[in-house]
N, C-alpha and C positions, 0 to 999 in steps of 0.2 A: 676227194675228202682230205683236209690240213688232216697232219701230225696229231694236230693237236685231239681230235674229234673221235680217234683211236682209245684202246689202252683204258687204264683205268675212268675215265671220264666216260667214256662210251658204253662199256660194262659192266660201272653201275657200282664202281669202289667207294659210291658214297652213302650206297646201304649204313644204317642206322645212323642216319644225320636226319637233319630235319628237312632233308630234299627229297629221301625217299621210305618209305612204309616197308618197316622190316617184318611189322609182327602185333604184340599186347604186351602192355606197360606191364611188368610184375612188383604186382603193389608189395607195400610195410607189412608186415607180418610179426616183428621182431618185437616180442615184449606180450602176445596177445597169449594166451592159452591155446593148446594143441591142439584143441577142438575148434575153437574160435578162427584160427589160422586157419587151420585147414579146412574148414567151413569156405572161406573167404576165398581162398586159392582155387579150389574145385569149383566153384562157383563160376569165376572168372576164365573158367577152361583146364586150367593148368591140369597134371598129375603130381601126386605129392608123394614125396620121400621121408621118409623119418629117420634121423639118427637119434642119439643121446650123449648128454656128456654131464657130470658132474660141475656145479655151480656155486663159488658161495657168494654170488653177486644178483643171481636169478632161481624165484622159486620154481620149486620141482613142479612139470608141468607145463613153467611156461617156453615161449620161445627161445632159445640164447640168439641163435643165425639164421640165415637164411643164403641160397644160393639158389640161383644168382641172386643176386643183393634187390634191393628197392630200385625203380627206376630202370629197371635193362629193359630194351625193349627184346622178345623169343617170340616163337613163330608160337600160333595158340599151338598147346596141347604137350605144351613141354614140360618138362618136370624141373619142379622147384621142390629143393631138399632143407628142410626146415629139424635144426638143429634143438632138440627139447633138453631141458634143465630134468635132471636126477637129486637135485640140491645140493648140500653140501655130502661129502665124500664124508665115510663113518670109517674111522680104524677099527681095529679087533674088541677096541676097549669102550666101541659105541659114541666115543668122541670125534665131533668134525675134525678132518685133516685140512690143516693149513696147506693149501698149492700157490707154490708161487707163482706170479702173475708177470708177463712180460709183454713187451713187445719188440718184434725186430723188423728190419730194416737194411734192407740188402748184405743178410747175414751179421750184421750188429744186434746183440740182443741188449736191450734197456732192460732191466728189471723194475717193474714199477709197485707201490707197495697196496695201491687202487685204483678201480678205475676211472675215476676222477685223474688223477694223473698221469693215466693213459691216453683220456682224451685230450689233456692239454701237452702232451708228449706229439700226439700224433696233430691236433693243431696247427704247432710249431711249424711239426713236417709239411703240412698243407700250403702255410703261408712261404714255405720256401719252395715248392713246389713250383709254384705258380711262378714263380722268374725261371726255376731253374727249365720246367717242359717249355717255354719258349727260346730260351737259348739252345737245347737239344735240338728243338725243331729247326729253328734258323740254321744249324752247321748241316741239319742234316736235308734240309730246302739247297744249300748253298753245293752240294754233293750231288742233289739231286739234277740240278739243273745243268751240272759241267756234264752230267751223263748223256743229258736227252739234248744240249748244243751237239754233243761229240757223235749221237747215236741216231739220233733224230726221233726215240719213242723216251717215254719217260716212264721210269719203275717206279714203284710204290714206295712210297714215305712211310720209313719204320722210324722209331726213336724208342730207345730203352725206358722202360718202364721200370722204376722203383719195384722189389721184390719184399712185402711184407705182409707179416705174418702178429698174430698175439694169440696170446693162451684163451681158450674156449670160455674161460671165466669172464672176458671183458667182452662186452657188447658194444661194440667199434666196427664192422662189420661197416658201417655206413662213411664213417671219416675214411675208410683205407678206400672204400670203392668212389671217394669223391676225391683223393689224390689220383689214382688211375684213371681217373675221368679227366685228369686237368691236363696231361700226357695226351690222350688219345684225342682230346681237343686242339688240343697245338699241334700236334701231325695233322688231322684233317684241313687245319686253315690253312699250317704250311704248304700242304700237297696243292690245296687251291692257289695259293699264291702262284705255284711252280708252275700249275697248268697254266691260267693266265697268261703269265709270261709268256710262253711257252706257244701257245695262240696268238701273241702280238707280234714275238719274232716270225712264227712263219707266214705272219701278214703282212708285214715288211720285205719280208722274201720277196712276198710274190709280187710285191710293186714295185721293188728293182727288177724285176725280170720283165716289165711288162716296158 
């Protein structure tokens, strides 16, 4: 059996790609009423989790989050923890408290003053994303392959993933999980790219030797 047929490619490092069957899509939730959600989730197999948090962007009731997000694929019967609105937060004196609203971003916090301008903040991010996880990937393909020349197996293709976070008030939840999507898609192609390779050198091999 080549190098190559080993290792990640043989046992199946390509789990939730679209070459192999990890599990059931965890649908949109986010925005629907706590009954209505969780209707829908139970339905679908899942188990459901309830938190809470105060909201002055989402009426009390409805959804603010969800986790794991829309779109993951989980094995049935996992639990998805769906985040409910309390409303807005009341002081001593019955009046809404203003909370500040943020987002950060591998420890940089933005302050933002809506979330309209949280989603064009994280936007932003998305659209630089998308160059930046393929240059991550390519240094970290180009790492990868002086490993499995020098070693003859090849390790798994990691690439740092952006670390970000915003305040419970903003329903964003979906931009931030479709920047860590754009990362863990450029590791995956990269890793192919590597195997490839990686299978045409030791085919090469074996025709000099022959």
């Amino acid at each position: 059996m080549p190098a190559w047929a080993s290792g990640a490619w043989a046992t199946g490092a390509w789990a939730g790609t679209a070459w192999a069957e990890t599990g059931i899509t965890v649908p949109d939730v986010v925005g629907q009423s706590q009954a209505s959600g969780t209707a829908e989730l139970e339905g679908d197999g899942f188990v459901v989790a309830v938190e809470t948090a105060y909201s002055s962007t989402v009426q009390a009731g409805d959804i603010i989050s969800q986790q794991p997000t829309a779109g993951a694929e989980v094995p049935e019967g996992s639990t998805v923890t769906i985040t409910v609105s309390l409303g807005e937060a009341q002081n001593a004196a019955g009046k809404s408290k203003k909370r500040r609203l943020y987002v950060e971003i591998d420890g940089q916090r933005f302050d933002v003053k809506s979330e309209a301008e949280a989603v064009e903040l994280l936007q932003r991010a998305r659209a630089i994303a998308e160059s930046q996880a393929e240059k991550r990937a390519e240094t970290a393909a180009s790492n990868v392959t002086r490993i499995a020349r020098r070693t003859g197996s090849v390790p798994a293709l990691k690439i740092k993933t952006p670390e970000i976070k915003a305040s419970n008030d903003l329903n964003v939840s979906q931009l931030i999980a479709d920047i860590r999507r754009l990362y863990d898609k450029a590791a995956i192609e990269a890793e192919l790219r590597v195997l490839l390779q990686k299978q045409m050198d030791d085919e090469d091999e074996e025709l000099l030797l022959l």
